[in-house]
N, C-alpha and C positions, 0 to 999 in steps of 0.2 A: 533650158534645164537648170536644175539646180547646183550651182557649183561645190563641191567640200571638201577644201580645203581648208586646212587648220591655219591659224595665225603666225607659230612657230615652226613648221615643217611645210614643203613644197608638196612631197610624198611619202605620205604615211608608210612605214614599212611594215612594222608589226601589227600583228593582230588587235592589238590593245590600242594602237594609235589609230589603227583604221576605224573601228567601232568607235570608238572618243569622235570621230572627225567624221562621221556619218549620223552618230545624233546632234553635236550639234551645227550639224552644215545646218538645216533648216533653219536655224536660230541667226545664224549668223549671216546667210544671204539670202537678198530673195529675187525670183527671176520677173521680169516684165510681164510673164506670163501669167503669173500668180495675181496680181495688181488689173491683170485682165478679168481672172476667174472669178475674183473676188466683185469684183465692179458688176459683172453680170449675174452671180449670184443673187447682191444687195436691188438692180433691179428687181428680179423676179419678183424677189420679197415685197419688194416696193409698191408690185403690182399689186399682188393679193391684197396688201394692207388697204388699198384704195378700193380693190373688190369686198374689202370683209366691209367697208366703209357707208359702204350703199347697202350690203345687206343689213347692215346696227342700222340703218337711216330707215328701212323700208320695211325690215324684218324680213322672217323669212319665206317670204314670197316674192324673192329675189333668187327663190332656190326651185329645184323640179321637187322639194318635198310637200307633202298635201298631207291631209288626215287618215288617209289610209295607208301611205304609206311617208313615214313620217322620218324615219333615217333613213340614209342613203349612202352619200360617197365619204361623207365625214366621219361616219362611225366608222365603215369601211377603213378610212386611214387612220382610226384608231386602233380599232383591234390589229391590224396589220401593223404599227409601229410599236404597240405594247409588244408585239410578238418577237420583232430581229429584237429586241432589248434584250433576249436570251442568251445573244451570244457570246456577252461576255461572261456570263452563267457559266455555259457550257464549257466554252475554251479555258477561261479562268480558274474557276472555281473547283468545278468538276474533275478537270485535267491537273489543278494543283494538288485534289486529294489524293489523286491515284499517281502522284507523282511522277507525270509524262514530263520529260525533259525535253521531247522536242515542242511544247508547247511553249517555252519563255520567249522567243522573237514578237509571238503575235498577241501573249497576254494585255499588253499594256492597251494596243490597238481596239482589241474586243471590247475592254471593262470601259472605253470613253464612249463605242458604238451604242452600249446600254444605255449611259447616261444621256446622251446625245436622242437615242432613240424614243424614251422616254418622256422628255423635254417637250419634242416636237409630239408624242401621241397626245399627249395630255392636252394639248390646244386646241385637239381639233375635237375635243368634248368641250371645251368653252363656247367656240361657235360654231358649233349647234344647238347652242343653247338660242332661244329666239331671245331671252333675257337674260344676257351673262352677267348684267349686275347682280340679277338674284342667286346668283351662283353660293354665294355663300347660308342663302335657305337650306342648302342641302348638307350642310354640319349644324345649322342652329335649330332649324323644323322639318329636317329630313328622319324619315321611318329606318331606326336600324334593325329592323324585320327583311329592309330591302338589299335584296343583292346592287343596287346601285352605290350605300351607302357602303356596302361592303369592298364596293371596288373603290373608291375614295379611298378609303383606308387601307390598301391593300400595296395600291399604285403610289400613294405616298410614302408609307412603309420602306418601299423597294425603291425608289428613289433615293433617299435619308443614305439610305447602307449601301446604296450602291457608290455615290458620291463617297462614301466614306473609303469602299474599299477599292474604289480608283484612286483617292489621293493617298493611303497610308502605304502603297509599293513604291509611291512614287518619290518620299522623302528621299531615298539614299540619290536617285540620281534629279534630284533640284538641287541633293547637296554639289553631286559634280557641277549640276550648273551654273550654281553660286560659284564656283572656285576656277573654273575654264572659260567660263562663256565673258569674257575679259576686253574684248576688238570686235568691233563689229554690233555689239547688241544695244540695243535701245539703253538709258539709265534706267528706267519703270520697269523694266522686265529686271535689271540686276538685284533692284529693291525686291521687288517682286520673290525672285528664285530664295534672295537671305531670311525673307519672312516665312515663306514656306517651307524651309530646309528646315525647322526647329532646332538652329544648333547641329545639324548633325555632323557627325566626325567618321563615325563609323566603330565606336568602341564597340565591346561586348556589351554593355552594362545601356545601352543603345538597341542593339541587335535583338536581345531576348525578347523586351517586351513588346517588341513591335513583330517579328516571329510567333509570338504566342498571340496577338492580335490579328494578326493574320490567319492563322489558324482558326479561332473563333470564328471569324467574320465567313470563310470560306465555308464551314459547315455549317452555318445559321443562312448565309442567303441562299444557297441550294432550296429548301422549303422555303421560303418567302415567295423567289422567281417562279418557284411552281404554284405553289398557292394564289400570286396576280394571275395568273393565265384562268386557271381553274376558277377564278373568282366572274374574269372577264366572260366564261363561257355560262356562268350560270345567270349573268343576263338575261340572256337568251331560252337556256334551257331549264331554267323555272317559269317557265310560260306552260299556256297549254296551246300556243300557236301551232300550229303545221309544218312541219320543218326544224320548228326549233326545241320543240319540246323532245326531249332526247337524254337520256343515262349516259350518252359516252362524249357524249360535247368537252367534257373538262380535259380525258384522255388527248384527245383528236385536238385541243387546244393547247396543249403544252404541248404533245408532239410536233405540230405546227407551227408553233413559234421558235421551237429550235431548228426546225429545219429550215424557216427563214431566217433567222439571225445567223447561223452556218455559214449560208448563202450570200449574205449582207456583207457580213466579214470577208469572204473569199475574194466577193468584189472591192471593199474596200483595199484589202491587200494587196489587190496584183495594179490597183490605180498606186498609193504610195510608192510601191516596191519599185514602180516604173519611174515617176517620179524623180524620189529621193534615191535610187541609184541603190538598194538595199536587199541588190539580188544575193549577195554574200551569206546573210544573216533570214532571209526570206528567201528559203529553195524551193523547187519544184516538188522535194517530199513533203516541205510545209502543204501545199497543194493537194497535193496526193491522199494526206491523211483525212483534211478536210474533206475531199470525194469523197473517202470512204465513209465517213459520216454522214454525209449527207443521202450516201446510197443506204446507209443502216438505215435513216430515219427514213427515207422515202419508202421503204417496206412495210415500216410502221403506219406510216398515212394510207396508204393500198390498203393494207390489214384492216385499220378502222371505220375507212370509208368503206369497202365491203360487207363488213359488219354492221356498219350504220342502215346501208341501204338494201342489203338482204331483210334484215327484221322487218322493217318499215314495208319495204314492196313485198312481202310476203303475204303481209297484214291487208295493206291498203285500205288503212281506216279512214273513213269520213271521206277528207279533201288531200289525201294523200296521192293517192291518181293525176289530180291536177298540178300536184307539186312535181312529182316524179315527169309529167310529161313537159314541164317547165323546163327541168335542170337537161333530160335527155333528148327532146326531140324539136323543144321548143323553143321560147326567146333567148335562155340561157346555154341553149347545147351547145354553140359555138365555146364559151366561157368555159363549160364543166370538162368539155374533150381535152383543150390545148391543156387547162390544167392535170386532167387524168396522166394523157399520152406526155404532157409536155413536161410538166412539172413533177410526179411522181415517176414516170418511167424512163424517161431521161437518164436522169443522176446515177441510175443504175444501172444504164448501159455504158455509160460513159466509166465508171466505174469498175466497170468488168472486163472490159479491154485494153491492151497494153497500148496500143497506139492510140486509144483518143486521150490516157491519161498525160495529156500536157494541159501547162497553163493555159492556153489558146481555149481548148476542148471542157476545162473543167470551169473555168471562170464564163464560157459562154452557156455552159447548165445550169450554174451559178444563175445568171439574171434572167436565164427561162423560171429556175424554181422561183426567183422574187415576185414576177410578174403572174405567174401560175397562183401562189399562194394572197398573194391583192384580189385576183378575180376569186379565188373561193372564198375570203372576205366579203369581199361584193354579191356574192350571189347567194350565199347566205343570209346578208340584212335585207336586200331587195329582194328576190324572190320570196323568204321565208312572208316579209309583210307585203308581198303581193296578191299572197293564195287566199283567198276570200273566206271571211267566218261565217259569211251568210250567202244564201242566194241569190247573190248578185253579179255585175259583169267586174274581172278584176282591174283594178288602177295599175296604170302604166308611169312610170320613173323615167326622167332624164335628166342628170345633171346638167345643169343653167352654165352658162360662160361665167359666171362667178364664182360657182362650186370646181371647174377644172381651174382656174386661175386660182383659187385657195389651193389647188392640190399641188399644183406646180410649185406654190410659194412654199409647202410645207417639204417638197424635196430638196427644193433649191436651200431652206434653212437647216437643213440634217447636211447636208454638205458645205454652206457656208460655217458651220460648227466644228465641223471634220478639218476645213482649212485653216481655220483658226488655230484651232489647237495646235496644230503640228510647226507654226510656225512660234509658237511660246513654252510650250511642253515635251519633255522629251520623250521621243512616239517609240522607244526601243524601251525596255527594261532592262538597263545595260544590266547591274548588277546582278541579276537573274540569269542571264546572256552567258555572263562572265564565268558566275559558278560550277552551269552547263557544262562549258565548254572547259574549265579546268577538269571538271570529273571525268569525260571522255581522253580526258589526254591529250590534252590542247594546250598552247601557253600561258604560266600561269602568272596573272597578272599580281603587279607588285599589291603588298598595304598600302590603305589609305592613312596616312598619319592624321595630326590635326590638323585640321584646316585653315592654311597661311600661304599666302600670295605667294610665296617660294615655294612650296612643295611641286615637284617635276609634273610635268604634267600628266604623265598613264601612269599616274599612282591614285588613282579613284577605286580602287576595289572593295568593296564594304570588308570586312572584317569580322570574322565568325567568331 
């Protein structure tokens, strides 16, 4: 484990010294354990690269995709990592407008899960490209009639500002890092934290503009993050494919990507929080809220997949029979149940009573709903392009030992990114934290003067 201990104190006694010596324990030690994680992380990665390597050499029939059924497990981990990119949406964004105070512990966390999550979806539409050199055809002689070119532009969009609005919370405490993180840290990180602090001090004359930029950014990428989703789902449901061709796809895609980023989050939380020892600041009502969100949303997915699949089985037009017996009784029933019972009714039983609501209980419905919301990914692109347009027998999909080794390498990189970070960045929004906890009536942490090697050390509080 992670040791944190400050430089100048044995044991932190205040509030304000313990928060100080909890974000930058990370920065400042690291365990053998970590040096282990990281090693087998960079394997994994290492693996895939050598699998994407044969498929660029051979193309892709190196994969179980065929002409009839032409994506698979790659779009699959697309749509599914564009979708937890929500949660810093949610938690952030969302929770900064309506001014929830017990969201400041895990904002900082969420808004890097986005960027993080984002990063890695976006890769796994390069290779599936059988030609990822010609990747760039699709901004130079790509149709902006298509909703492909529309998600380009959608998914970058949300990128751009999300980066933006994970680094601009994050000046005030790169400033503490500039100023504390003193013994112990690398020199390139010290350069590092005085280039990104911009100067800052913590004046007024500091605070406003960057307050009122935050404000901006928090109301403008709510519509953006929903608009990627909605964009992603019209892939699909501007077809007139079987399965996909559908009016409420956009819904049932935003709603779904918050409820896996919810989800994502939760788990990433209660891994840190074990960690970095930041049960303090990260409680079990942090937890608790999150169930209840995720029990609100899991209502919402019931709601619209009922909806979805009452119209459609009502109708049973064409090749809708062979779809419906696909998801319920046939190759995919195993997939569509665990995710019904597992992934939507779960969260909400878990939710509804007082003894399952522990960490234990709500972080194990947590990586039911991830795993649940991956297979309705999956059985969405595969089955939807396995139901036949014509009278024929339908093609059958396996992903190839190259396609699960890219998949593993695209987890192992969302988590070698998550461990990065936390050992350069600081994973708390102290000054957020700080604010919090003075309004309730908590100790109130000193001004930050200007920033000089002498100033005491739990004098970082930004400065309204």
């Amino acid at each position: 484990m992670v040791s944190l201990r400050s430089e100048s104190r044995a044991t932190p006694s205040t509030w304000t010294e313990r928060i100080e010596d909890a974000v930058l324990g990370p920065v400042r030690h690291t365990s053998p354990w970590y040096y282990v994680l990281v090693v087998f992380l960079v394997a994994v990665v290492g693996w895939g690269i050598y699998a994407y390597s044969l498929q660029f050499r051979h193309g892709l029939i190196e994969t179980g995709m065929r002409d009839r059924i032409s994506w698979g497990l790659y779009i699959s981990l697309f749509v599914f990592f564009i979708g937890i990119s929500h949660a810093g949406t949610l938690v952030s964004a969302i929770l900064r407008v309506s001014n929830a105070g017990w969201r400041t512990p895990i904002t900082r966390i969420a808004e890097f899960i986005t960027v993080v999550a984002l990063l890695t979806g976006a890769f796994f539409v390069i290779i599936d490209l059988g030609r990822p050199d010609r990747l760039l055809n699709v901004i130079i002689y790509g149709r902006w009639q298509s909703p492909i070119a529309w998600d380009v532009i959608a998914v970058t969009t949300y990128l751009a500002s999300s980066m933006v609005y994970l680094y601009l919370p994050m000046i005030p405490d790169l400033a503490l890092f500039r100023d504390r993180a003193k013994v112990g840290v690398a020199t390139w990180k010290k350069r590092l934290y005085r280039v990104l602090a911009v100067g800052w001090v913590g004046k007024a004359s500091q605070m406003r503009p960057l307050s009122r930029a935050l404000t901006i950014l928090m109301i403008l990428i709510i519509p953006i993050a929903v608009s990627v989703h909605t964009v992603v789902s019209w892939i699909f449901g501007m077809t007139l494919r079987t399965g996909w061709n559908s009016t409420i796809f956009g819904i049932m895609f935003v709603a779904g990507a918050i409820f896996s980023g919810v989800a994502t989050l939760t788990i990433v939380l209660a891994v840190l929080r074990k960690v970095y020892h930041l049960e303090e600041y990260i409680t079990l009502e942090h937890f608790q809220k999150l169930a209840y969100l995720l029990a609100a949303f899991s209502l919402i997915m019931i709601y619209v997949n009922i909806s979805e699949f009452l119209t459609t089985g009502y109708k049973l037009e064409g090749s809708e029979l062979f779809h419906f017996r696909e998801l319920f009784v046939g190759q995919f029933a195993g997939m569509y149940w665990f995710y019904f019972y597992g992934g939507l009714m779960l969260p909400g039983l878990v939710a509804l009573y007082r003894r399952t609501r522990t960490i234990p209980f709500i972080v194990g419905a947590a990586v039911v709903v991830d795993i649940s919301m991956f297979l309705e990914r999956y059985f969405i692109v595969v089955a939807g392009l396995r139901t036949p347009l014509m009278p024929y027998e339908a093609a059958n999909y396996a992903p190839t030992w190259v396609e699960w080794s890219i998949m593993a390498a695209g987890f192992a990189w969302f988590a070698l990114l998550i461990a990065l970070f936390v050992k350069v960045f600081p994973i708390l929004a102290v000054w957020e934290i700080a604010e919090h906890h003075e309004s309730i009536g908590g100790e109130k942490a000193p001004e930050m003067a200007v920033a000089e090697p002498s100033v005491p050390a739990k004098q970082w509080r930004v400065r309204r």
